[in-house]
C-alpha positions in Angstrom: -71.7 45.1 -24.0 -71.8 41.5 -23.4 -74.0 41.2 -20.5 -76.3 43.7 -22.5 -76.5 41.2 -25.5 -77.3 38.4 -23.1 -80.4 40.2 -21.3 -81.4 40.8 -24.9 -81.0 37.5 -26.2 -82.8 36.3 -22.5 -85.8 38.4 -23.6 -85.5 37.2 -27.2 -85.2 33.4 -25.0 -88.3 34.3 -23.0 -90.6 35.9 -25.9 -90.2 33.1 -28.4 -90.1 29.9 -25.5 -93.5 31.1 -24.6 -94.6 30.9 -28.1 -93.2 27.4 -28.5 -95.1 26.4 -25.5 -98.1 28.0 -27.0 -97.5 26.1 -30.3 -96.6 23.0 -29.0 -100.2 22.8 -26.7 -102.2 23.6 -29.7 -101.2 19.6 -30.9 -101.0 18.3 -27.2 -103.5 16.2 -25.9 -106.0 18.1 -23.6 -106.2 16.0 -20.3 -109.5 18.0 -18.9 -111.6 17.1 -22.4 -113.1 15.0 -20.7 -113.4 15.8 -17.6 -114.8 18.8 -18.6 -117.8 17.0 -20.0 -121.0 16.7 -18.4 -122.0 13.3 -18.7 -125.0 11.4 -17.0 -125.7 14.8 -15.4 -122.8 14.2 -12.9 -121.4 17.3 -11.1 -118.5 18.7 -13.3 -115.0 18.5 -12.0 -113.6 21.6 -10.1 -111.1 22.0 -13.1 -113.7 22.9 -15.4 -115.1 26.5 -15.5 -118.5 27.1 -15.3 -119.1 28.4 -19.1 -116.9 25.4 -20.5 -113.7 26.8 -21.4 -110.2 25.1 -20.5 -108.9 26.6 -17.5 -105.3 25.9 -18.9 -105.4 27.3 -22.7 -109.2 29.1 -23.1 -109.1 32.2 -23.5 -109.0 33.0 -19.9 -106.5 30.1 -19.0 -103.3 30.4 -17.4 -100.8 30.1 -19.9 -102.3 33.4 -21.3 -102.2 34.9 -17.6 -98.6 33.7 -17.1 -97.5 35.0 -20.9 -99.3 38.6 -19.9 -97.3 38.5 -16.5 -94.0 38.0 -18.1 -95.0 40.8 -20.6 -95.2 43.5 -18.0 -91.8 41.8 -16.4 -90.2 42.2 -19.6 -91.9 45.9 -20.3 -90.7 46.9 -16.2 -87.3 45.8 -17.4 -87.0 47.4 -20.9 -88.3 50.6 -19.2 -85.7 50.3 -16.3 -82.6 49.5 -19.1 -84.4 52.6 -21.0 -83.7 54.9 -18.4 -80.3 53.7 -17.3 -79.6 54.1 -21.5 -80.6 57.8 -21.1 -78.6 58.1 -17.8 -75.9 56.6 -19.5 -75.9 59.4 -22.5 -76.2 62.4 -19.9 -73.2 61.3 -17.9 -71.4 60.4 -21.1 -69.5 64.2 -21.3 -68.9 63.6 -25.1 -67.2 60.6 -24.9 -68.3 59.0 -28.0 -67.5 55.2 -26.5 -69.6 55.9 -23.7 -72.3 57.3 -26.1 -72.1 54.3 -28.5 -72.9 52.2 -25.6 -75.9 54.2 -24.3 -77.4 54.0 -27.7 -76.8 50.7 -28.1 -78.6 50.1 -24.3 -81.5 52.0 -25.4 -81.3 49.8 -28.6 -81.5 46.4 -27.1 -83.9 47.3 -24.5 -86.5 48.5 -27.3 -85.8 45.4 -29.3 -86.3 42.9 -26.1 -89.5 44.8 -25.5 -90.8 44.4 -29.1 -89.8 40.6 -29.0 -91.5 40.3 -26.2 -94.9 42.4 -27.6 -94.4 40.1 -31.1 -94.9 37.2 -28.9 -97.7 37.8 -26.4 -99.7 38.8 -29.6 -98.5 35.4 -31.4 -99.8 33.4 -28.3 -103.0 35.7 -28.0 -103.5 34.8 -31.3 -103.0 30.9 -31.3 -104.7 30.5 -27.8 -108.1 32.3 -29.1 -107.8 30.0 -32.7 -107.9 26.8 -29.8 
């Protein structure tokens, strides 16, 4: 029950760190601003995308690529701790403590995978409003 809790709270961890991270960039200061800028008509720096978005936080930017990553990590695991739940009840031969805990595995793993949807759509969100 307890390590179940923790992989739930760890998802809860991961979901709602990413969107600090997210937050937290929207008021840091953007190093490639200006070297991103075309200036004197100098080549632009290999950082900087051709159509001028920040490779970084635009809307095709790593930190959205790493938060959709970790969204099908965490989506492979709720699935995994899904099944297991269900595998759980079938072997659980009317036990009613062995039931309680399937449920409640089932439970936290759709909770950690809705935690983690709530938060790739909050940084989706906050990295198209940059």
């Amino acid at each position: 029950m307890k390590r179940r809790l923790a992989i739930v709270l760890l998802f809860c961890v991961l979901g709602f760190g990413w969107t600090m991270v997210a937050q937290g960039h929207a008021h840091a200061f953007n190093p490639f601003e200006t070297a991103c800028k075309d200036t004197d008509n100098q080549q632009q720096s290999s950082v900087c995308s051709s159509t001028g978005e920040n490779p970084i936080s635009g809307p095709n930017g790593i930190v959205l690529k790493i938060a959709q990553l970790l969204l099908i990590l965490v989506g492979v695991g709720a699935v995994i701790m899904i099944m297991l739940g269900g595998l759980q009840y079938i072997l659980s031969v009317g036990d009613p403590s062995k039931i309680n805990n399937a449920k409640n595995t089932i439970l936290y793993a759709i909770i950690g995978l809705v935690v983690a949807v709530l938060a790739q759509v909050i940084i989706t969100f906050v990295i198209r409003r940059l």
